[in-house]
C-alpha positions, 0 to 999 in steps of 0.5 A: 811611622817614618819618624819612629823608624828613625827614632829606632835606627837612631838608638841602635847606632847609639847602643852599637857606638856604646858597645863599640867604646866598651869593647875598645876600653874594657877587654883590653884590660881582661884578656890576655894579648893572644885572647885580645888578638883572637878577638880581634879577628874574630871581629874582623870576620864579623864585618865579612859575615854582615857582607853575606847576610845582605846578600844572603839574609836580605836579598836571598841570593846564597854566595858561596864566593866571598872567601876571594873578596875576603882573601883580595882585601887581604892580598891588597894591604898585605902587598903594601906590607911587604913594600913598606919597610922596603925604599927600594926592592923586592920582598924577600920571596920574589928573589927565592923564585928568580924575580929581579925586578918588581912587577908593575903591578905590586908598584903602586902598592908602596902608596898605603893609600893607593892599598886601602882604597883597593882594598874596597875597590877591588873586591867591589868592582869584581863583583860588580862586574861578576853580578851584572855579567851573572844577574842581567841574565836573571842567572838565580838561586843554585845556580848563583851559588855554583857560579860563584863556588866556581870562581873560588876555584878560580882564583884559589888556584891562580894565586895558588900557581903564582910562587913569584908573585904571591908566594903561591900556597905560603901567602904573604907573611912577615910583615915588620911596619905600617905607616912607620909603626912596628906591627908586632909592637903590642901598642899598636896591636892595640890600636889594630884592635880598637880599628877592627872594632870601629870598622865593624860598627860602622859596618853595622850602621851602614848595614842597619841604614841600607836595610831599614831605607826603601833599599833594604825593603827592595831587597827584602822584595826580591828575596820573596819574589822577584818576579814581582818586583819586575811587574811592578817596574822594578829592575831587580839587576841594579839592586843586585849588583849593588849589594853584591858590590857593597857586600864584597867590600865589606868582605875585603875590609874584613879580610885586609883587618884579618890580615893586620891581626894574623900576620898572614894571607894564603889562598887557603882563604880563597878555598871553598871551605872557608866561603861555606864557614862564612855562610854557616857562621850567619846561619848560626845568628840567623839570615836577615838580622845584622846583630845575629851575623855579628854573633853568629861569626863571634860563637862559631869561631870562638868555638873553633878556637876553643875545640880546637885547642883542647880536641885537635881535629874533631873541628869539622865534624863538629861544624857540619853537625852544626850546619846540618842542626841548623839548617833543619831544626833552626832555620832561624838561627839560634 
C-alpha cells in the first residue's frame, strides 16, 4: 500500500516537472509580454492559494489573514529593491516625508539574502507566533477566522499609517535592478516568469508530500474531529502551528513573486477583501485538493482580468455571486 502511494506521489511530481518545462517553454512563445506578465502573477497567487488550502482544505481551520503574510513577503523583497541600485542612501519617498537617515530596520535588506530568507521567515514565524498564542487555548472555528480578520485590520492600518517608512497607502513601487539585472528588461521579465513557475511546483510537491504522509492524514483528523485526536494522545496545537507557519511562508513567497511581476506592493494587500479573494479562489477549485487550488486561483483571477477589461467595475458583483453559487450549490468546487 505504502509502495503504490508512493508510486502515485512519485508520478504526480513527474507530471507537475512535466507541466512545469511546459509552461516555461511553450507560452512564452504564444502570449503576448503583458499576457505572459498576468500569467505570471496569477501563478504566483496559486503558491499563495496552496498556503490556504492547507490550512483551510485539510486542516479545517478557515483564515481570513493571509493577505499580511502575502503583503510581509512582498514588503520583504520589495525593501531590498528599493536599496539595490542605491550604494549609499535613502529611497526617494523617505526624503519626501523628512527622513534623513535610514532606518535601522530596512538596513540589512541591502543583503538580497538577508530579503529572501525573510521573505519566508517573516511570515512563518509571525503565524507560528499568532497560532501557538490562538490554538494553545483551543481557540477554534469562527472565532479563528475573526481573529485573524483582526490582524488585517491590524497590520492594514500600521503599514497604512507609515508614509516615512512605507510609503504608507502608495506602497513600494519603482524598482529599477535585482542582482544586477534591469527589472524592466523583457529577459529578465522572463526569467521572473519561469522562477514564479518553478516556485510554484515545488510548492505543489511540497504540499502533495505533506499531505500524503501521516502529517496530512493528522491534519485531515483534525479537520473532522479534533476532540478525538486529543483522546487518542495527539496534540492537535504542534500540527497546527506548523501548518499555519508553512502556509504563511508559502503565502510570503507568493507575495515577494506577485511583487517582481507587478512592480508594486500597498496594504491594499493586507486589506480584508483580498484575504476573502484568497479563500474564494480555493473554494472555486475545491477544499482539500492542491490541483483545484492551483485552478481555482488561475480561472478566478483570469476572469477578474477578463471582466474587468471589458465591464469595469461589475467585478464584484460577479465575485460575490460566485462566492454565494459555490458555497451553496458547490461546495466541492467546480
Amino acid at each position: 500500500m505504502k509502495q503504490q502511494r508512493r508510486r502515485a506521489v512519485l508520478m504526480e511530481v513527474g507530471v507537475t516537472i512535466a507541466i512545469a518545462l511546459l509552461l516555461i517553454f511553450v507560452m512564452p512563445a504564444v502570449l503576448t509580454g503583458f499576457r505572459l506578465n498576468l500569467l505570471a502573477r496569477f501563478l504566483a497567487l496559486a503558491i499563495a492559494a496552496l498556503g490556504i488550502d492547507l490550512i483551510w482544505g485539510y486542516t479545517g481551520m478557515l483564515s481570513l489573514g493571509h493577505g499580511v503574510f502575502f503583503a510581509l513577503g512582498g514588503y520583504a523583497l520589495a525593501m531590498h529593491l528599493q536599496l539595490a541600485p542605491l550604494k549609499n542612501g535613502l529611497p526617494e519617498f523617505m526624503s519626501l516625508f523628512g527622513i534623513t537617515e535610514l532606518p535601522w530596520f530596512w538596513q540589512p535588506f541591502y543583503s538580497f539574502g538577508f530579503a529572501a530568507a525573510a521573505v519566508v521567515i517573516i511570515p512563518a514565524v509571525l503565524a507560528a507566533i499568532l497560532g501557538y498564542l490562538v490554538f494553545r487555548n483551543r481557540i477554534r472555528g469562527v472565532y479563528f477566522s475573526i481573529l485573524t480578520q483582526a490582524a488585517t485590520i491590524v497590520f492594514f492600518n500600521f503599514f497604512n499609517g507609515q508614509q516615512g517608512f512605507f510609503n504608507g497607502t502608495n506602497g513600494l513601487t519603482n524598482f529599477k535592478t535585482l542582482l544586477g539585472a534591469t527589472v524592466s528588461n523583457s529577459q529578465t521579465q522572463f526569467v521572473f516568469y519561469a522562477l514564479t513557475v518553478l516556485f510554484l511546483a515545488g510548492a505543489y510537491a511540497l504540499c502533495r508530500w505533506l499531505t500524503s504522509d501521516r502529517f496530512g492524514r493528522v491534519l485531515v483528523a483534525i479537520r473532522d474531529d479534533e476532540s478525538r485526536m486529543r483522546f487518542s494522545g495527539y496534540n492537535p496545537t504542534g500540527f497546527k502551528v506548523v501548518v499555519f507557519a508553512i502556509s504563511a511562508a508559502l503565502a510570503g513567497i507568493g507575495g515577494a513573486l506577485f511583487t517582481l511581476q507587478s512592480g508594486l506592493i500597498s496594504p491594499k494587500a493586507m486589506d480584508i477583501a483580498f484575504s476573502i479573494e484568497m479563500v474564494i479562489w480555493v473554494a472555486v477549485g475545491g477544499r482539500a485538493s492542491l490541483i483545484g487550488a492551483i485552478f481555482g486561483a488561475l480561472l478566478v483571477n483570469f476572469a477578474k482580468s477578463l471582466l474587468s477589461e471589458q465591464f469595469p467595475g461589475i467585478w464584484v458583483f460577479f465575485q460575490g455571486a460566485l462566492f454565494l453559487i459555490v458555497v451553496t450549490v458547490l461546495p466541492d468546487g467546480v
